[in-house]
C-alpha positions as CSV (number, residue, x, y, z in Angstrom):
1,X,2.6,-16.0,-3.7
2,X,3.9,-12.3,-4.5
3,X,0.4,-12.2,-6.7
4,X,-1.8,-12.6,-3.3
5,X,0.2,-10.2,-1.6
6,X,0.1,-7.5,-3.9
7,X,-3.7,-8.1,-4.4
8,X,-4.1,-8.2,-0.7
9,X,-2.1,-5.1,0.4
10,X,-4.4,-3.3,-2.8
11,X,-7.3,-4.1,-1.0
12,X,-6.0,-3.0,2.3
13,X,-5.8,-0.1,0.6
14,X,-8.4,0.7,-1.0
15,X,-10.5,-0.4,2.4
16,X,-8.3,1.7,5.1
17,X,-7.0,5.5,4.4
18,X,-4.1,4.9,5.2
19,X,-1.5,1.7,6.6
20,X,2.1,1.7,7.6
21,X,4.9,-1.0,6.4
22,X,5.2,-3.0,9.7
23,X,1.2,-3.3,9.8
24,X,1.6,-4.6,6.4
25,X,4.9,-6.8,6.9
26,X,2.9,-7.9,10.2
27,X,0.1,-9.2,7.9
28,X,1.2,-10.6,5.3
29,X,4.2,-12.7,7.5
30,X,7.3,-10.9,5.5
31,X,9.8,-8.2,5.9
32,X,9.4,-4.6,5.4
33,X,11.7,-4.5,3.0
34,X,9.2,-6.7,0.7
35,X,6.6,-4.6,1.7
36,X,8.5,-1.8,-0.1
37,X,9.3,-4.0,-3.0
38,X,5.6,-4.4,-3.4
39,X,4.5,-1.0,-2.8
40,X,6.9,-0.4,-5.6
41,X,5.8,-2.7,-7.5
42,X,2.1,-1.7,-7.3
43,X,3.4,2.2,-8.5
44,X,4.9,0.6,-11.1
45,X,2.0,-0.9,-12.4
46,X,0.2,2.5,-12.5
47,X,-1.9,2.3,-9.1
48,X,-1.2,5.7,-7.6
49,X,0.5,5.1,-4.5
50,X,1.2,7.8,-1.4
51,X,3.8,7.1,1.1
52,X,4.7,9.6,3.7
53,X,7.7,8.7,6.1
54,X,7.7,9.6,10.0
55,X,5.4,10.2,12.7
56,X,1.5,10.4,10.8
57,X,2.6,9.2,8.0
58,X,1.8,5.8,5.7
59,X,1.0,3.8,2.8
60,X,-2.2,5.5,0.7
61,X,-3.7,5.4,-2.4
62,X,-3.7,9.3,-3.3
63,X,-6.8,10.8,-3.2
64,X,-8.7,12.5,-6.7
65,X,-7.5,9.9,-8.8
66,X,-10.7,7.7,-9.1
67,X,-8.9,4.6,-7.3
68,X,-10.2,5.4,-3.8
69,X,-14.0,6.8,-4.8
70,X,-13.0,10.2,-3.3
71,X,-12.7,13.4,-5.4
């Protein structure tokens, strides 16, 4: 269900400082085009997502905003 994933990839993030779509897609057995869907989805909903395209770059939650337990 799209509710497990989106819970799932939340606690991926708030475990790990950063992820990449394919290690997500990879994971969770779907396309990185739904992994973008949820990562959007997840912004929507007010969780303060980082994404960073190219090399270095991936999925965070940004720091200073309480989420992560960094200031």
């Amino acid at each position: 269900m799209k509710i497990d994933r989106l819970i799932g990839i939340l606690s991926i993030l708030l475990q790990k400082d950063k992820t990449t779509a394919p290690e997500l897609a990879e994971r969770f057995e779907v396309s990185r085009r739904t992994i973008n869907r949820d990562i959007e989805d997840l912004c929507k909903a007010g969780i303060p997502i980082r994404t960073v395209q190219g090399t270095g770059g991936g999925i965070s939650i940004m720091d200073g905003t309480g989420w992560t337990g960094q200031s």
